[in-house]
N, C-alpha and C positions, 0 to 999 in steps of 0.2 A: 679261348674256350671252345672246345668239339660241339659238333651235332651233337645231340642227342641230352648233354651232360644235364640237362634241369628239367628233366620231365615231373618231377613232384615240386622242387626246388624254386620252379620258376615263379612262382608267386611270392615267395619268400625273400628270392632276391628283388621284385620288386616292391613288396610293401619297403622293404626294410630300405633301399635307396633314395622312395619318396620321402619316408619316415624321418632319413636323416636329413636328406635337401631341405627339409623341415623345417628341424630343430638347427640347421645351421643357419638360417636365415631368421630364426627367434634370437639364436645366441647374437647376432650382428648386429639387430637392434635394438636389443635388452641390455650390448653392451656400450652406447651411447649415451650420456651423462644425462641428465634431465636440466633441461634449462630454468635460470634461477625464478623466473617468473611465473612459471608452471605452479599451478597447486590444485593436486588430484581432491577429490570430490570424495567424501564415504557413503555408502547404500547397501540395504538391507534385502538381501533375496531370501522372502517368505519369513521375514523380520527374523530369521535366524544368522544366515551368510553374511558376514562385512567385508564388501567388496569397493576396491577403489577404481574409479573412472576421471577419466578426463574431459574434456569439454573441447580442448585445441584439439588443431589440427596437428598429423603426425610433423616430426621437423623433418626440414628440408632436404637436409640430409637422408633420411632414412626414403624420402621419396622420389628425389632422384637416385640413388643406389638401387630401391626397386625397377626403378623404370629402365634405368641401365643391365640392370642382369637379364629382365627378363627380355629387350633388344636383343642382346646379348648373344644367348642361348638360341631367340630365334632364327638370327641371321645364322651363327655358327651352325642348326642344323640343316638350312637352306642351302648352304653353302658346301656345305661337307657331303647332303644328298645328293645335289647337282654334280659334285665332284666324283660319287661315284658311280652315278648312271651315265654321266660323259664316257667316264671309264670303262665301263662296260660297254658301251657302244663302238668304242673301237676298239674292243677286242680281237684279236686275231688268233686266240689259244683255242681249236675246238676241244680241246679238252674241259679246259674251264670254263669256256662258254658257247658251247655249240650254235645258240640262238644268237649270238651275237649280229646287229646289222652286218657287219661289214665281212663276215664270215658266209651269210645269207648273202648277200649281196654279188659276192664271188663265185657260191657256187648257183648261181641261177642268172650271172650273167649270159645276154643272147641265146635266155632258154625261155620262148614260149610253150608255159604252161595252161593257158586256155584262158579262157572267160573266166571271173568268178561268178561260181555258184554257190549258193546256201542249201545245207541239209540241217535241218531243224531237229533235233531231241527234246521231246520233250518227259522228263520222267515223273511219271502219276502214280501214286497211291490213295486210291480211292477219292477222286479230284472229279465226280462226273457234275459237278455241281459249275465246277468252275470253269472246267473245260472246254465247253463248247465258247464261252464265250475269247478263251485264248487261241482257240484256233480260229476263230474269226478275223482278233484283230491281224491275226499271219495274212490270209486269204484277203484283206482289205490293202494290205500295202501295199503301194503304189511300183514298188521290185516283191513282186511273190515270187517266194522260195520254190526251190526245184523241187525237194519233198520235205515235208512233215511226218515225222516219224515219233509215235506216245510210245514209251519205254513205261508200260502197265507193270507196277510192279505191286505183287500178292495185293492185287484188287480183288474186292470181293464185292463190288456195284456191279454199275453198267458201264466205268471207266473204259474198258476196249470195245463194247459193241457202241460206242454213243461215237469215238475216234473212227470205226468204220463206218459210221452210219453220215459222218462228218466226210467222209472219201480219204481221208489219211491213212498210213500206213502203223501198223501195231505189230512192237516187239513184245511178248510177255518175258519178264524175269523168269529162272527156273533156281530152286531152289537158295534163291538169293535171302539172308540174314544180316546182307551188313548194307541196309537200307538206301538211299537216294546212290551212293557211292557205287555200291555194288551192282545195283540195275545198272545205271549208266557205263561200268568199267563190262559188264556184259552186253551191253548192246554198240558200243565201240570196238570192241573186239571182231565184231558181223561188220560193223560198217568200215574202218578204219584201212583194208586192206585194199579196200577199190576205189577209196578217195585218192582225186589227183591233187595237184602242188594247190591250183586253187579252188580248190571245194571245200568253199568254207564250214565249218561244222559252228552251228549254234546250240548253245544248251538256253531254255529256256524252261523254268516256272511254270508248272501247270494252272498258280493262280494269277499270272501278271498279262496282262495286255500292252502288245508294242502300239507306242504312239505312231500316227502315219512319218513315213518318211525315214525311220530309225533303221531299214534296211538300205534302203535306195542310198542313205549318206556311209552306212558301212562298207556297203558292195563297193562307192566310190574310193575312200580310205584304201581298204587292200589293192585295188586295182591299181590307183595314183603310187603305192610303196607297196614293194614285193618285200620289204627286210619285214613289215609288220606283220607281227605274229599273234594279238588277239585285238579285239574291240569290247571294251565294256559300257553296257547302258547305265545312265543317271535316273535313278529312280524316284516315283514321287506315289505318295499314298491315294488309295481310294475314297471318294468320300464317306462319310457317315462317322459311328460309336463318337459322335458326341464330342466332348471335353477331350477325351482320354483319344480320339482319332486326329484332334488338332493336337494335341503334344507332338504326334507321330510324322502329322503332316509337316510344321516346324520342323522338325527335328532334322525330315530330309530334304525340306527346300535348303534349311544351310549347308547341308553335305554338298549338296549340286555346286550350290553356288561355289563354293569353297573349291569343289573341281575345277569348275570353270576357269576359276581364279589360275586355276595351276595349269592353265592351256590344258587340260586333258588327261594331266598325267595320275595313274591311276592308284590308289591304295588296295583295290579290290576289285577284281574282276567278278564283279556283281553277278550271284547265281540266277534272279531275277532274269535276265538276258545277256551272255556273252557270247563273243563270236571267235573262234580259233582256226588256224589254218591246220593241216591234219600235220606237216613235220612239226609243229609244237607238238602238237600232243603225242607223237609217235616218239619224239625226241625224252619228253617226259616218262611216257610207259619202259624207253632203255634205258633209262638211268636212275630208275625205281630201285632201291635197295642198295646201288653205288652209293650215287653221290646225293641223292634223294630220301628221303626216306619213304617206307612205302614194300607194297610186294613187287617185284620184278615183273613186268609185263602189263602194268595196271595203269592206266589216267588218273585215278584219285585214289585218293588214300585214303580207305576204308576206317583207319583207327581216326583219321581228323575228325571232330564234330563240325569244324567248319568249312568244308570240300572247297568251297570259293575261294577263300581266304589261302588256305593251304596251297591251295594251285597256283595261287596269285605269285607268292612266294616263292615255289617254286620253277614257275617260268621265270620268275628275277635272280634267279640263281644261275638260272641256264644264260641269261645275257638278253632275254627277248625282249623286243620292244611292243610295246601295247599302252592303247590311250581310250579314254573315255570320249568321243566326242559330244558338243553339246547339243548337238541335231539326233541324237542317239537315246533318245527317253522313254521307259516305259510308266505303267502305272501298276502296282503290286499291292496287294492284300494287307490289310492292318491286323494290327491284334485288336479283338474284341474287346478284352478285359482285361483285370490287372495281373488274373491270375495266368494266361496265356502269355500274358507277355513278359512276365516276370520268367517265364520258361525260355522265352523263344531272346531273350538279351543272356539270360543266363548262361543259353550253350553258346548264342555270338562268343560271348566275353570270356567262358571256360576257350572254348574254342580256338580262339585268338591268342589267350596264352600258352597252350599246348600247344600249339604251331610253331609259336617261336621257342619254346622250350624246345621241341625235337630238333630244328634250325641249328641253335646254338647263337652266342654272336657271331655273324659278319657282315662282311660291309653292306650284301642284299637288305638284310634284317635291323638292320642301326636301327632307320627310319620306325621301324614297327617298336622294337625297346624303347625310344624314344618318345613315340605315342601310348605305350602303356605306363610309362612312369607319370609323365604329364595326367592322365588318368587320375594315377594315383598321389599326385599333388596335389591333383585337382578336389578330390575326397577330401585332404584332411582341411584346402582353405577353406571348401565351401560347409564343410562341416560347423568349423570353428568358426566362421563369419554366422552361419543362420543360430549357433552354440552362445556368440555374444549380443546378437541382437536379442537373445531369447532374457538375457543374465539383465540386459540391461530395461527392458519393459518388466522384469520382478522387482528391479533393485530400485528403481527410483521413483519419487510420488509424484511428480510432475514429467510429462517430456519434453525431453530438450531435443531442439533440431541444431543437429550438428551442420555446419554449412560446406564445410568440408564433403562431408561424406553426401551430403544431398548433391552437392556438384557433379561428385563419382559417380553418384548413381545415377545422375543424368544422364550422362556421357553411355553407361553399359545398356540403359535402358532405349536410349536412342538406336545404340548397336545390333539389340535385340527385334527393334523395330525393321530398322533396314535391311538387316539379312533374309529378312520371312516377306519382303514389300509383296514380294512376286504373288504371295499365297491368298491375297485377298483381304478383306477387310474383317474377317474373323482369325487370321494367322497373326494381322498388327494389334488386333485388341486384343489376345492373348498377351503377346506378347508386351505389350504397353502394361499390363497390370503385373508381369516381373514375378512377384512371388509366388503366383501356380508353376510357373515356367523351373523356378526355383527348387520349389519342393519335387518337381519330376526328375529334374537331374539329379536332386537326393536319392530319389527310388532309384534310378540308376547306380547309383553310386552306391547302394545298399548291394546290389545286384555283383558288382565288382566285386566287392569285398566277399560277397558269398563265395563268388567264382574261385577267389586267392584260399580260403579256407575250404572249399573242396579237394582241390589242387594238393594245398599242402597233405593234409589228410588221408589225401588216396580214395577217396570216392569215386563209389560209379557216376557216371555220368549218361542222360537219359537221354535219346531224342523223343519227343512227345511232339506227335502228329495233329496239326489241327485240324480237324473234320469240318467242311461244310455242309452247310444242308441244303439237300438238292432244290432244285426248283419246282414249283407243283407241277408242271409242265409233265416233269422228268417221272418224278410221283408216277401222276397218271399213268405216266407210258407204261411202268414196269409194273402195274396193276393187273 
């Protein structure tokens, strides 16, 4: 299937894939005989509904077949991914993959290109709230950047005089409408032509603060492998908003972990802080409307909602190599409320599949079709699991503990615990009570499905900017 071909469709063909993977694992154990000793239960939901239940546990059968498919599937995409990032790494077609290691490798043997250096971007839209405290944590690391450079774009604070007052360097947007994308693809344009092989370029978040240390081990990285061509930081939340700030926080201790787990290797070159050497990016701006999609001459791609994500993909196309390391952490900004965040997952998750829809399949993008179908398996099990436990606290006058299923839930609840240990003793008591943690993955999962119904639809799609409120300090000053 071509780039391009599922730009409305793409959600369509995923509900409908998960849909069936479905109904064909209903059909597989609905077609299993009922053992002679079995005798379902009857129950009244809201003494209208006659519903029949069980008490056993599911047969053996049907629970080793689960447990076998779902191995299965995840070794096979471990295995098929691995086979074709190996693949890509010894590339030797500049055509198909310009970025390829062993193509970098070649043409930059016994060529010293200098020290690496960092040139910092950072792109602000009315950020003077948060800013001073991100250009702090730059100026605290232990390797400070060569320069810091605010990409002020149609600010209407004190975002550029608060950068100059900070001794940073300020680019203002000019007449830029196609928001984070477009400042940055204008202030790349000024910097990108006097950058040398290793001047590194960062893009960084005007609300995220780098942990110490997350430069000093990047500068290392590039310096140790000249083939590597980005660095992506592992992110972790702010504290505070409560309940609804520990979902958030959970959420991205297990992403890290989950990195970690993978040596490095990246899903998302995380907009929070990533680092690029400038022939990535130069390589990308040439091949914008080829082999790309995109306008000719651009870094990102102004129609993506999700510029990280899209870029990510894009250098995986090009053959480049780029890792997360786990010394590489910053801390970034939560959503406040449900209604902010219901925004801000919205365009992730729109975002994510208009990527791959532009994409198309290939073998860069497997991995990503792969994780949005899972997604959407994941909606209709956890739908139908919080769907029956609902059916059966209507239907029956006493409860019954299934011992089965308490076991299960041992087992997930334990796992939920272990993956968040890192986050402290309010991320395992979340986690240990399971059913808040539950009903947020529902909201997610609510959120998905909006996404797939936008998509198919044809709707706009909005960025909506979250505003912080300056500090009184700031107040003052501009009084």
């Amino acid at each position: 299937m071509g780039r391009g071909r599922f730009h409305r469709a793409v959600g369509i063909v995923i509900a409908l894939a998960a849909a069936g993977a479905a109904a064909l694992l209903w059909f597989a154990v609905a077609a299993g005989s009922p053992r002679a000793d079995e005798s379902p239960s009857h129950g009244l939901v809201l003494g209208v509904w006659n519903v029949l239940y069980n008490t056993d546990a599911p047969a053996l059968r049907n629970i080793v077949a689960a447990i076998a498919l779902a191995l299965l599937l995840a070794a096979g995409i471990a295995l098929l991914e691995r086979r074709i990032t190996n693949k890509s790494r010894r590339s030797a077609n500049p055509q198909a993959a310009p970025l390829a290691p062993r193509i970098v490798m070649a043409d930059t043997r016994e060529v010293y290109a200098g020290p690496v250096t960092v040139t910092v971007l950072i792109p602000a839209h009315n950020e003077q709230a948060s800013l001073p405290t991100t250009i702090a944590s730059l100026l605290a690391q232990s390797h400070r950047p060569g320069r810091i450079i605010v990409v002020a774009d149609n600010c209407t604070d004190s975002t550029a005089a608060l950068a100059r007052q900070a001794g940073v360097e300020v680019i203002e947007s000019v007449g830029n409408t196609k928001k984070k994308a477009g400042a940055l693809n204008q202030a790349l344009k000024q910097l990108l032509p006097g950058q040398g092989d290793n001047d590194v370029v960062m893009v960084m978040d005007a609300d995220t603060s780098l942990d110490d240390g997350f430069l000093a081990a990047a500068v290392a990285r590039f310096t140790d492998d000249r083939a590597l061509m980005a660095v992506g930081g592992l992110f972790y939340g702010e504290e505070g908003h409560g309940v609804l700030g520990q979902f958030q926080r959970n959420e991205y201790i297990r992403y890290g972990r989950e990195i970690r787990r993978r040596r490095g290797r990246v899903f998302v070159l995380t907009g929070t802080a990533s680092m690029f050497r400038p022939r990535a990016l130069r390589t990308i701006a040439a091949q914008r409307g080829d082999s790309l999609p995109g306008n000719p001459g651009d870094v990102y791609d102004t129609v993506a909602l999700t510029e990280d994500n899209e870029l990510t993909i894009a250098l995986k196309s090009l053959g480049a190599l780029m890792i997360s390391p786990a010394k590489c952490t910053v801390v970034t900004e939560l959503m406040p409320s449900w209604r902010t965040l219901w925004s801000q997952r919205l365009r992730w998750q729109r975002g994510a599949l208009e990527n791959i829809g532009a994409y198309g399949v290939t073998p860069q993008t497997f991995r990503y079709w792969a994780q949005q179908l899972g997604i959407g398996y994941g909606v209709i099990a956890l739908s139908a699991y919080l769907l029956l436990i609902l059916l059966m606290m209507f239907s029956l006058d006493v409860w019954i503990w299934f011992p089965f299923w308490l076991g299960l839930g041992a087992v997930f609840i334990t796992e939920r615990v272990v993956t968040v240990w890192k986050g402290g003793w309010r991320a395992r008591l979340l986690a240990l009570t399971l059913f808040p943690e539950l009903l947020f993955d529902m909201f997610l999962n609510i959120v998905y499905v909006k996404g797939i119904i936008d998509i198919a639809l044809g709707r706009t799609a909005n960025w909506k900017h979250l505003t912080h409120e300056a500090a009184p300090e700031i107040v003052k000053a501009q009084a």
